[in-house]
N, C-alpha and C positions, 0 to 999 in steps of 0.2 A: 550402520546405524541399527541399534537394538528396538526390541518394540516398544510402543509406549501404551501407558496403562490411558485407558480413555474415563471420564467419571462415566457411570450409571443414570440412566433414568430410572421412574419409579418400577417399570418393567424388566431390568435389568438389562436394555438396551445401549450399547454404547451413543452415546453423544458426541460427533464430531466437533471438536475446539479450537482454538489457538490461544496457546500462550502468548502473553503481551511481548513484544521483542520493545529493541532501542527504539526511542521517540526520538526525531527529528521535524524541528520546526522550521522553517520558511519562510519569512516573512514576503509579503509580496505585494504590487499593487500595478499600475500597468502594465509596468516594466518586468522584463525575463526576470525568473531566478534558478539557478541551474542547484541543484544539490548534489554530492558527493552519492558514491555506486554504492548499490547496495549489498555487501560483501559478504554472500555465505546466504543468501534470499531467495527463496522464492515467490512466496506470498507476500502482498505489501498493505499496509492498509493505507487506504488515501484519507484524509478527510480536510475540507478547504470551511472557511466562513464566509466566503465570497466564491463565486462561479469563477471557473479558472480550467484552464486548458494545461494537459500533463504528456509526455513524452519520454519513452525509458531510449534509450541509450547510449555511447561510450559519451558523447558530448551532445547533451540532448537540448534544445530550447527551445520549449514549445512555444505554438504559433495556435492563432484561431483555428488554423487549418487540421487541427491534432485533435486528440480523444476531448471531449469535454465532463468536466466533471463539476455537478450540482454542487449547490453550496448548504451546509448542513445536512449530507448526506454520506455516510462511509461507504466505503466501495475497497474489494477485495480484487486484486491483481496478480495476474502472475505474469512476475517479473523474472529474465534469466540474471543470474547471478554474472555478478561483473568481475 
């Protein structure tokens, strides 16, 4: 992987970023919803409209008992690539 050019602050600071990757939505409401691996990821962004509980792996179904993630809040993860 070659370097990447970062934008500038007005100090000529590099600015840590990320580029938007693939969106994948979810629909979800009680009930489990498992989503396909995240192939070639490692950073993920989550973001839920309802509080919801999330789990990474090969066959993952999260339970109350898992990471809980806020609703109207993004949150950055590192995910291993599947």
């Amino acid at each position: 992987m070659g370097l990447v050019r970062l934008p500038l602050d007005d100090r000529g600071h590099p600015i840590q970023v990320l580029k938007f990757g693939d969106v994948r939505s979810v629909p979800f409401s009680s009930t489990a919803t498992t989503i396909g691996s995240v192939v070639g990821s490692n950073i993920v962004r989550l973001f839920a409209t309802q509080m919801c509980h999330v789990l990474f792996g090969a066959s993952p179904t999260a339970a109350t008992t898992d990471t809980p993630l806020a609703a109207d809040t993004p949150e950055y993860v590192q995910a291993a690539p599947v």
